[in-house]
Wavefront OBJ file of the C-alpha trace (Angstrom):
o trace
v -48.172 -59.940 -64.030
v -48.172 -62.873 -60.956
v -45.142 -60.898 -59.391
v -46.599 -57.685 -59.884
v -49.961 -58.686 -58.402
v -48.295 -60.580 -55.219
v -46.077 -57.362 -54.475
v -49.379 -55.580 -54.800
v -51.453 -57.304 -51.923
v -47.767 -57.502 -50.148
v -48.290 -53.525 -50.081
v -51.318 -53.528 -48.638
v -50.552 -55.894 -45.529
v -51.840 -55.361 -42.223
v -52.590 -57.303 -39.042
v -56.715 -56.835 -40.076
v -55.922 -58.416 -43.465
v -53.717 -61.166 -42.267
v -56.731 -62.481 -40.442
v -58.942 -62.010 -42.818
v -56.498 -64.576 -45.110
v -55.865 -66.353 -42.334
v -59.858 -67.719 -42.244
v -60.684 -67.355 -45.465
v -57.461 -70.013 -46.623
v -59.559 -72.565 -43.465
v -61.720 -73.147 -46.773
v -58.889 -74.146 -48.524
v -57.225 -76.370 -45.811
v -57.403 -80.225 -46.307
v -58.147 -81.230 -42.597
v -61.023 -78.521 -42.456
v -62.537 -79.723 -45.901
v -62.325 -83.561 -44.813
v -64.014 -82.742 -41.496
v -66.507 -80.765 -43.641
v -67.196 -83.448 -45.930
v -67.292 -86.127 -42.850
v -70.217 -83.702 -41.516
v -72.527 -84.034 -44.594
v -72.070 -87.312 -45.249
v -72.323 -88.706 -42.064
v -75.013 -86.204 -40.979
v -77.135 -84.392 -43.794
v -76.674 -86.039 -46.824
v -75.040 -88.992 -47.640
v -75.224 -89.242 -51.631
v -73.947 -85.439 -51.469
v -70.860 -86.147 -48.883
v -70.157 -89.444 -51.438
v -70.019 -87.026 -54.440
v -68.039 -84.271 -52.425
v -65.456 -87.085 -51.162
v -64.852 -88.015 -55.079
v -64.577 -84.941 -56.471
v -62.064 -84.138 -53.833
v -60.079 -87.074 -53.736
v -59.997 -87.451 -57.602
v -59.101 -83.445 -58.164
v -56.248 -83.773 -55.511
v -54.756 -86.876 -56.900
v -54.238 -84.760 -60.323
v -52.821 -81.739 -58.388
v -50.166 -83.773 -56.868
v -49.144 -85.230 -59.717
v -48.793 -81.285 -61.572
v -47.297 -79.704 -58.701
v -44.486 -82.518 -58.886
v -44.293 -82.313 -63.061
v -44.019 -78.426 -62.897
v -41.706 -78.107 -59.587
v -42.863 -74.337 -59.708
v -40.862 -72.442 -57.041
v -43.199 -70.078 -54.414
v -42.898 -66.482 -54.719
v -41.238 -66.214 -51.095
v -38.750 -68.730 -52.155
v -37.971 -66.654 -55.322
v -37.843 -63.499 -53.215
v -40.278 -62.083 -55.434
v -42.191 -60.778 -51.836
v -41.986 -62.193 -48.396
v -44.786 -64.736 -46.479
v -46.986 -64.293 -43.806
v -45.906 -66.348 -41.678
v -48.306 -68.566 -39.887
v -47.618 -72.045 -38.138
v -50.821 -73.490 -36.847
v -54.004 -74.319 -38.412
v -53.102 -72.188 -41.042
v -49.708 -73.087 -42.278
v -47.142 -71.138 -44.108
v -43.906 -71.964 -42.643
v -43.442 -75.616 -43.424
v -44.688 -75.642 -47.267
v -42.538 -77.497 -49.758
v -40.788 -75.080 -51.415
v -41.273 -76.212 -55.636
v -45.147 -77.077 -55.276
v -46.265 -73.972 -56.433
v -48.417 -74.792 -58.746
v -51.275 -75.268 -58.957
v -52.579 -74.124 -55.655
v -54.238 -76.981 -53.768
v -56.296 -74.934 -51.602
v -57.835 -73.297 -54.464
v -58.428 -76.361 -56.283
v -60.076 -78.553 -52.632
v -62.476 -75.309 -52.055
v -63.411 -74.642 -55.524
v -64.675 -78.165 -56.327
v -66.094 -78.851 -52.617
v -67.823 -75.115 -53.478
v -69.032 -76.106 -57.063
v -69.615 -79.586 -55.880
v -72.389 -78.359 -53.676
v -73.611 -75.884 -56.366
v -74.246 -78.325 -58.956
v -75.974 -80.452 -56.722
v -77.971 -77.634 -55.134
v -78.707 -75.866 -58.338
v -79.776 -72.577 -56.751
v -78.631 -68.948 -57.635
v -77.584 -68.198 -54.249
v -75.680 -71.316 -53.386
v -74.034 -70.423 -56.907
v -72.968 -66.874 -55.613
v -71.848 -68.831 -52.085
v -69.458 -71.007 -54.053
v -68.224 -68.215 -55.969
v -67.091 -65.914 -53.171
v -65.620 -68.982 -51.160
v -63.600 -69.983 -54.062
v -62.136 -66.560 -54.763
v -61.529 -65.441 -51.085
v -59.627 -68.492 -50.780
v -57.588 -67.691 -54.179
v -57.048 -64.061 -52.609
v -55.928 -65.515 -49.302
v -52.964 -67.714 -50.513
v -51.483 -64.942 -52.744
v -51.862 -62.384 -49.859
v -50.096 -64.753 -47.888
v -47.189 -64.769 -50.244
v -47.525 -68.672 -50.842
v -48.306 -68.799 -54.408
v -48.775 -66.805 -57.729
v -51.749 -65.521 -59.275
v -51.619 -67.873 -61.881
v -51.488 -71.042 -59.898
v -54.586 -70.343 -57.663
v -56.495 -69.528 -61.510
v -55.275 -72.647 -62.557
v -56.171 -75.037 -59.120
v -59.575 -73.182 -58.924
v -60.674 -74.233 -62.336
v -59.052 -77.272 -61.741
v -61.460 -78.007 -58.732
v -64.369 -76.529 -60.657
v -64.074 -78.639 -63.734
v -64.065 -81.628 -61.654
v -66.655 -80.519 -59.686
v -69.077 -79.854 -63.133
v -67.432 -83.309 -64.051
v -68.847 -85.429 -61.279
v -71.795 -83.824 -61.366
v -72.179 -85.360 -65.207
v -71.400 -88.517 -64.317
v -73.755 -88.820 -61.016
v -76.978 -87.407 -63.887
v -75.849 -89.174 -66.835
v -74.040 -92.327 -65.539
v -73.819 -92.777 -61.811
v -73.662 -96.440 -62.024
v -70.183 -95.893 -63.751
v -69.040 -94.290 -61.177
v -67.186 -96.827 -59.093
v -65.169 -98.336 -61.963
v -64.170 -94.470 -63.011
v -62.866 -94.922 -59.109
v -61.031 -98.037 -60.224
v -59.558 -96.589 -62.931
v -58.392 -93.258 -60.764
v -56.997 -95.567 -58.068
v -54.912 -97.871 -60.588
v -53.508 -94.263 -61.794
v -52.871 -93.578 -58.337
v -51.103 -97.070 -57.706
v -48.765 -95.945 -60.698
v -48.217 -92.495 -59.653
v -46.757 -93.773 -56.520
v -44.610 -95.985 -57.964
v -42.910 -93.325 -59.971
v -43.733 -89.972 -58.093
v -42.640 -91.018 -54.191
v -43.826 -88.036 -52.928
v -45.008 -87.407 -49.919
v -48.819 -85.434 -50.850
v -48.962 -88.401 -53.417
v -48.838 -91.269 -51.170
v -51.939 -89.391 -48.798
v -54.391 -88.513 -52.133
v -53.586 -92.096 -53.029
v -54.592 -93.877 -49.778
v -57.669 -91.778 -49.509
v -58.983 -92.729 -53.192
v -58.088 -95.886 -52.881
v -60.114 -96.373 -49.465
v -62.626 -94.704 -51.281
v -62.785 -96.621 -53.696
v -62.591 -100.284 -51.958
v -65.532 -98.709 -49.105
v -67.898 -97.354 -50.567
v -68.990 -99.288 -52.616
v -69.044 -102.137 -49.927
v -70.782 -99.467 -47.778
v -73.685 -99.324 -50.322
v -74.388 -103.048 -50.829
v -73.684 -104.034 -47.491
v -74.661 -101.982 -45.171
v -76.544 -98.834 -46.580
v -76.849 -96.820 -43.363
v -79.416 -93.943 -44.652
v -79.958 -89.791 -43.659
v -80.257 -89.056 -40.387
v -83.450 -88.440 -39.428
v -83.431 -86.043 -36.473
v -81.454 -83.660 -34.183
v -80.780 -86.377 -31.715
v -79.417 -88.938 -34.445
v -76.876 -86.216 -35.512
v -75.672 -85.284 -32.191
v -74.930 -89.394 -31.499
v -73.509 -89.754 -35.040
v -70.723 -86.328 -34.936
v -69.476 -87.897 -31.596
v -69.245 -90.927 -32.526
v -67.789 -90.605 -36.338
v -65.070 -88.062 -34.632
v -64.581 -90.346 -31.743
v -63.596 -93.040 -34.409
v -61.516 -91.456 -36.709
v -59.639 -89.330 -34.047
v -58.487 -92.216 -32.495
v -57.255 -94.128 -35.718
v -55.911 -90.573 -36.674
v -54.190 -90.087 -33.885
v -52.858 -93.266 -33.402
v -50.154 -92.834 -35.675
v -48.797 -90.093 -33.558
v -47.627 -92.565 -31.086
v -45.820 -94.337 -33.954
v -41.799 -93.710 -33.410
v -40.431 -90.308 -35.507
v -38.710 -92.490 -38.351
v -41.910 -94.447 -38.909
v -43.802 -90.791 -39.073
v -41.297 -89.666 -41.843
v -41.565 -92.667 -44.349
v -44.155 -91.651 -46.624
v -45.341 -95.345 -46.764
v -46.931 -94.572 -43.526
v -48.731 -91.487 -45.180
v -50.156 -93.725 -47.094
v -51.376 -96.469 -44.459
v -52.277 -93.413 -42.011
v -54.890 -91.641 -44.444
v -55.835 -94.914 -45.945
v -57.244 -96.206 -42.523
v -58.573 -93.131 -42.044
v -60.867 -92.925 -44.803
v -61.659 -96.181 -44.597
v -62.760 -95.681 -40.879
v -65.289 -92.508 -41.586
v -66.327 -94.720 -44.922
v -67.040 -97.943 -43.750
v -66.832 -98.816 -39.816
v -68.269 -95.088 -38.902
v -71.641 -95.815 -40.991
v -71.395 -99.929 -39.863
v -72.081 -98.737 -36.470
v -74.491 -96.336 -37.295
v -76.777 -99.262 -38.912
v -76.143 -101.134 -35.724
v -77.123 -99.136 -33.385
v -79.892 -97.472 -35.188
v -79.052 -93.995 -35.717
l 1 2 3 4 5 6 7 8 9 10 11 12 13 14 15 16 17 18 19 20 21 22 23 24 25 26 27 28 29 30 31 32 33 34 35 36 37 38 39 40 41 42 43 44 45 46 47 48 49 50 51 52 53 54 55 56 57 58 59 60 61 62 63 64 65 66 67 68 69 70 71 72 73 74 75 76 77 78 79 80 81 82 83 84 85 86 87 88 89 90 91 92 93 94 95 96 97 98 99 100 101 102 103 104 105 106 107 108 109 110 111 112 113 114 115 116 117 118 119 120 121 122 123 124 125 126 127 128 129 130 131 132 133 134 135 136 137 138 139 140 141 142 143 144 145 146 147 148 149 150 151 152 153 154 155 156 157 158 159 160 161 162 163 164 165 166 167 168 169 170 171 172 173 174 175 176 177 178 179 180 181 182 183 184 185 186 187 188 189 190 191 192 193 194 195 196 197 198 199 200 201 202 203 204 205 206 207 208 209 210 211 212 213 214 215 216 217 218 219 220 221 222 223 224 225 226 227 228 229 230 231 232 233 234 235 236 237 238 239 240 241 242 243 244 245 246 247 248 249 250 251 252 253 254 255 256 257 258 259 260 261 262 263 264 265 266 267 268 269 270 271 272 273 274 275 276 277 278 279 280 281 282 283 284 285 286 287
């Protein structure tokens, strides 16, 4: 049934559809859902960017750790079809080749989707998260880049975390941090025996989470912005941060970029930066 299905939407390929794919799979994309979740917590609602960020970072940690268990080969590496190839914001061309499955754009839009659903609670935002999740699932098997199965699989992946999170914020939100412990000391583990590369990135980002937010809350407890103005100051200067720690690994030397120890550092700092420094000079200079 996958290869079936793949050669399908291979069949029906066209330069329309491949852009189609090409935006809808921008849901899927890590960098576009970071910069998403940056937006509402920084800007529009900080409790609901905090419970985005965990369900993202604790989903992806677990997706990384399948994708190396199950080593599933891509249907363009199997020659079951061909790719669309894309190198850009969109990526297809330099994909490992045996992290199939599950699909981790499914899985990052489906709970960042359902993570704003079950917050939200309302039939349309329900529908919303629904057609994201799936257009992104369509998108990365029209592409050629993974089975049927795998996006089924990272979609309900993301949405059960999504429902998960959404438990523990009603039922027991002041459990949440030591859950975040507990993910992180996983994470520490995983690392140890799983050097891969996608590991070492999940891990720095839950474990910044985990060591900044809560400091964030107790310590400095920057709140909503409160108008236009505030959020025009506070995307300039949250980007302006993070882009320069960001890129300042660029300027590292090659070999440093390639050691995933740096991976980790890299999106460690990172996190850290639009978790903790971004919001410290947001209390400071009262915006």
């Amino acid at each position: 049934m996958d290869v079936i299905v793949s050669q399908f939407f291979e069949g029906i390929r066209n330069p329309f559809l491949n852009a189609v794919a090409s935006a809808l799979t921008l849901f899927g994309e890590p960098i576009f859902m970071v910069v998403l979740i940056c937006c509402v917590y920084w800007l529009v609602d900080k409790a609901l960017g905090e419970r985005l960020a965990l369900v993202t970072f604790t989903s992806m940690l677990v997706n990384a750790s399948m994708k190396v268990a199950v080593k599933r080969t891509r249907p363009y590496v199997a020659g079951n079809v061909t790719r669309v190839e894309m190198d850009g914001l969109v990526d297809t061309v330099n994909l490992q080749p045996y992290e199939s499955f599950p699909s981790g754009h499914s899985q990052i839009s489906g709970g960042v989707a359902f993570g704003f659903a079950t917050k939200q609670r309302k039939i349309w935002v329900w529908i919303i998260a629904s057609l994201i999740t799936l257009g992104v699932m369509w998108s990365r098997v029209y592409l050629g880049v993974h089975y049927l199965s795998d996006t089924l699989c990272g979609a309900a992946l993301g949405v059960l975390f999504a429902f998960v999170w959404d438990i523990l914020y009603r039922k027991a939100e002041r459990y949440k941090y030591f859950i975040l412990v507990g993910f992180s000391v996983l994470a520490i583990v995983m690392m140890i025996f799983i050097p891969e590369k996608s590991m070492f990135e999940f891990a720095g980002m839950l474990l910044a989470g985990t060591i900044c937010l809560p400091i964030e809350e107790k310590f400095i407890g920057f709140e909503n912005a409160k108008s236009w103005k505030h959020r025009l100051f506070r995307l300039l200067i949250g980007f302006a941060c993070v882009g320069v720690v960001f890129g300042a690994f660029s300027l590292l030397p090659f070999d440093f970029l390639e050691q995933i120890g740096w991976k980790f550092v890299k999106y460690f700092l990172t996190v850290a930066t639009a978790t903790l420094l971004v919001p410290f000079l947001y209390k400071k200079l009262k915006i």
